[in-house]
C-alpha positions as CSV (number, residue, x, y, z in Angstrom):
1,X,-60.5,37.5,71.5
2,X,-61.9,39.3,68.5
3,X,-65.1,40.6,67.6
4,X,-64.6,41.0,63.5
5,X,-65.5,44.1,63.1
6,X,-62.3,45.9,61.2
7,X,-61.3,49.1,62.8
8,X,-58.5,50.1,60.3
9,X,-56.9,48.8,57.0
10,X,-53.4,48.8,57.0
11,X,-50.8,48.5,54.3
12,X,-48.2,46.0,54.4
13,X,-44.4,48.3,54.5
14,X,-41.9,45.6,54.3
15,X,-41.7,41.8,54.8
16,X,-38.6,40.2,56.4
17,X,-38.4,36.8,55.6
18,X,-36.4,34.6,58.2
19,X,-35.3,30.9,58.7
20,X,-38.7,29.5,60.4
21,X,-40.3,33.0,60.4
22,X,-41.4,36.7,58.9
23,X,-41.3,39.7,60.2
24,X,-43.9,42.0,58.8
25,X,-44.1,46.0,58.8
26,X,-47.4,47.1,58.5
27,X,-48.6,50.6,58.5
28,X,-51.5,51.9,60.4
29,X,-51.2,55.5,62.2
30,X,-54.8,54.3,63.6
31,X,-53.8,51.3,65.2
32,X,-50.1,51.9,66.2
33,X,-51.6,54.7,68.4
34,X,-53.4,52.1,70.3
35,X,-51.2,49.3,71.3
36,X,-48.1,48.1,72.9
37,X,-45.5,45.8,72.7
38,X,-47.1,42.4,73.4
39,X,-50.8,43.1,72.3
40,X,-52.5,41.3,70.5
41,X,-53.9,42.3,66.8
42,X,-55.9,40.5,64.0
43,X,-54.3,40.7,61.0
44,X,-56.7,39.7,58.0
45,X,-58.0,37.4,60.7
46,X,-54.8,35.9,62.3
47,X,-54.2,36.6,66.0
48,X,-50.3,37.8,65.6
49,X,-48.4,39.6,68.6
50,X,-47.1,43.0,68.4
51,X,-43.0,42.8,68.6
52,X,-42.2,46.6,68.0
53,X,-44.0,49.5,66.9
54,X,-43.9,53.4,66.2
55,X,-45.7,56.5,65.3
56,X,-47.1,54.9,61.9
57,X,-46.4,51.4,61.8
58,X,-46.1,48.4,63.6
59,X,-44.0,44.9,63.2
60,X,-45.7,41.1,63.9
61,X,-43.7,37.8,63.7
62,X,-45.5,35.1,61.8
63,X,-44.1,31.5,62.3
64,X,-44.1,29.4,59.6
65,X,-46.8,27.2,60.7
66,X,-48.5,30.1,60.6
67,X,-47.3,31.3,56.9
68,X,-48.5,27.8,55.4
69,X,-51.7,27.6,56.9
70,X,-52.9,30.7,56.3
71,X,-53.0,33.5,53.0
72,X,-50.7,35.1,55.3
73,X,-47.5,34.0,53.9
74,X,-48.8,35.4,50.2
75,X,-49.1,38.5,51.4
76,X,-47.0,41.4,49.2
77,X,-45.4,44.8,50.0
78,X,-48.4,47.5,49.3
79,X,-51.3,44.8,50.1
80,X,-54.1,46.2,52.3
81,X,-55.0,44.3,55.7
82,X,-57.7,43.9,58.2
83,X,-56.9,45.0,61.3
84,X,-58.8,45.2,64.8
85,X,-57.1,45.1,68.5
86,X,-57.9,42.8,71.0
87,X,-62.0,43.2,72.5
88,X,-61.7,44.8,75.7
89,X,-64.3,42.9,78.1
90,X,-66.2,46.5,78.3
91,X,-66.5,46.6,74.7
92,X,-69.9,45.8,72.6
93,X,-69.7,42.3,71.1
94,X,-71.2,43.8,67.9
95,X,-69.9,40.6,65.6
96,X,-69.3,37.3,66.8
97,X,-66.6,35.3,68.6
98,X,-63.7,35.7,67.2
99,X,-60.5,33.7,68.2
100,X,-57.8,34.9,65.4
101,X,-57.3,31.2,65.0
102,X,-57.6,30.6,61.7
103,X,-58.8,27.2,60.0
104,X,-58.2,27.5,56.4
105,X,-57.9,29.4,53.4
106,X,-60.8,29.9,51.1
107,X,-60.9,31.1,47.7
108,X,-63.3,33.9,45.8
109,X,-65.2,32.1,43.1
110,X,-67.7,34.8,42.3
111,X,-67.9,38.4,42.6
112,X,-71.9,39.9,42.0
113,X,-72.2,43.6,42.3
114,X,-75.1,45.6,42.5
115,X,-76.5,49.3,43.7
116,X,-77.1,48.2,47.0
117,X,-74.9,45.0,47.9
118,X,-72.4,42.8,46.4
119,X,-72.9,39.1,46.4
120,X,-69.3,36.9,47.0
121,X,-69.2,33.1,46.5
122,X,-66.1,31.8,48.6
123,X,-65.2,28.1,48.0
124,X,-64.6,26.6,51.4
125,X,-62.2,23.9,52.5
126,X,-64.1,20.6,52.4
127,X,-63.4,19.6,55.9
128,X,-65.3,23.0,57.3
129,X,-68.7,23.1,55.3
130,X,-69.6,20.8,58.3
131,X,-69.5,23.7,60.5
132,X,-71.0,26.3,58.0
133,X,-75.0,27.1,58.7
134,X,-77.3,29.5,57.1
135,X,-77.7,32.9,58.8
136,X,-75.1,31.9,60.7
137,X,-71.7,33.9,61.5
138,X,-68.1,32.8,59.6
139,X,-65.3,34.7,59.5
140,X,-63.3,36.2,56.3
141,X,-60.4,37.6,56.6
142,X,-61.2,39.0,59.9
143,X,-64.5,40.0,59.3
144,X,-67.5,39.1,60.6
145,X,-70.4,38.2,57.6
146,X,-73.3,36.1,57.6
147,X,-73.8,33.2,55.7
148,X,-76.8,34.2,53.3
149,X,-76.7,30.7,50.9
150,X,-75.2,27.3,51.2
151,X,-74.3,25.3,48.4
152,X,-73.3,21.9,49.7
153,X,-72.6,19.8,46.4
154,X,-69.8,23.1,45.4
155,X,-68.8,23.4,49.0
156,X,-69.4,27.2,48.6
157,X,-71.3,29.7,50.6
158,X,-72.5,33.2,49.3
159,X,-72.1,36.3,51.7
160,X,-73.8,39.9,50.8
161,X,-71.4,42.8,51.6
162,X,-73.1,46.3,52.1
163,X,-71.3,49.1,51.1
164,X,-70.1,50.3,54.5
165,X,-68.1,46.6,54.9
166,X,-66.6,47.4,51.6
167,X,-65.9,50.8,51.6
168,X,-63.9,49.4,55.8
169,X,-62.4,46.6,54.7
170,X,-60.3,45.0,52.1
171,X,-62.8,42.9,50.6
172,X,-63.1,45.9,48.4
173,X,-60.1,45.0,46.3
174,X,-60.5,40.9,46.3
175,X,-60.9,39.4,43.1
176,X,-61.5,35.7,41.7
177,X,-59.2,33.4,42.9
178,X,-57.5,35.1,45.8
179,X,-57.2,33.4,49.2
180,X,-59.4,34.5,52.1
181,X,-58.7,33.0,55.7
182,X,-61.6,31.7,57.0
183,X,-62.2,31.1,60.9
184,X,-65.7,28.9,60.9
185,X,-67.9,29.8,64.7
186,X,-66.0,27.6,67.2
187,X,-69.4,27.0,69.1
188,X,-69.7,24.9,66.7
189,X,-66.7,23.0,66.5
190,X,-67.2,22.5,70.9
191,X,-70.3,20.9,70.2
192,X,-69.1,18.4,68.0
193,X,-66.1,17.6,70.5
194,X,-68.3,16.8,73.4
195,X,-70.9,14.6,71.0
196,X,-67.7,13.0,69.7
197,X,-66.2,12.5,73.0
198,X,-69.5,12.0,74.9
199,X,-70.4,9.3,72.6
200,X,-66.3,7.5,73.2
201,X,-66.6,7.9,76.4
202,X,-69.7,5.1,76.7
């Protein structure tokens, strides 16, 4: 489990594309300093498990399931990523829940800065606006924001990023059109199994 708050960004060192998988190389003194072999790490929002690692730099596998679902599998050699280590139960749960399971991808429609905030419009998968509340928590690209507006008809929201979540993350360098993955609150998406099931079930 995550928390989406980023504690590093890393840099993407090599990509090793194999029959029914990659191998990324990603480099983050911060982070390899902290893990093993095994953990578990968010990378732009994707739970992936650490396979190797050294002084500088760590290596994940990504399946291909995971490469096509995901902005994962456009990912280049130099691109920065999110990164932030497993939540230790004594840890603060300053975010949200965050599983590292992510849903779809989303796309930056509009980029609004100003002195004290910038304003993003994301277009959202159709099928996971139904999820999506105001003031509520979504994830982007492993990040934890708040939903600030809803706009249904566009099946958009609009997040405000502060300067700190900029100057900490890669949304810094996103422009229109790229891909964000996006992992919608999974409260959510338990309620509406046991209504849906509750409501089979008699």
């Amino acid at each position: 489990m995550f928390t989406g708050l980023i504690q590093a960004v890393g840099q993407v060192a090599a990509i090793e594309h194999q029959e029914t998988s990659a191998r990324l190389e990603i480099f983050s003194a911060e982070i390899a300093s902290q893990i093993s072999k095994g953990d578990s790490v968010s990378v732009n929002g994707a739970c992936l498990t650490v396979v190797a690692f050294d002084k500088s730099k760590f290596a994940v596998d990504v399946m291909s399931q995971t490469l096509n679902l995901t902005s994962t599998g456009s990912l280049k050699v130099a691109d920065p990523v999110n990164l932030e280590l497993a939540t230790r139960t004594s840890d603060r749960l300053g975010g949200h829940i965050v599983q590292g399971h992510v849903d779809g991808v989303a796309k930056v429609v509009a980029i609004s800065p100003d002195s004290e905030w910038t304003r993003m419009d994301i277009s959202i998968p159709k099928n996971l606006m139904k999820y999506v509340v105001a003031q509520g928590s979504i994830c982007v690209e492993g990040v934890s924001l708040t939903v600030g507006e809803l706009n249904d008809p566009a099946d958009q929201i609009s997040v405000w990023l502060i300067p700190e979540t900029l100057s900490k993350t890669n949304l810094l360098h996103k422009q229109i059109g790229d891909s964000l993955n996006i992992e919608v609150d999974v409260l959510a998406k338990y309620v509406e199994r046991l209504i849906t099931r509750g409501l089979d079930d008699k």
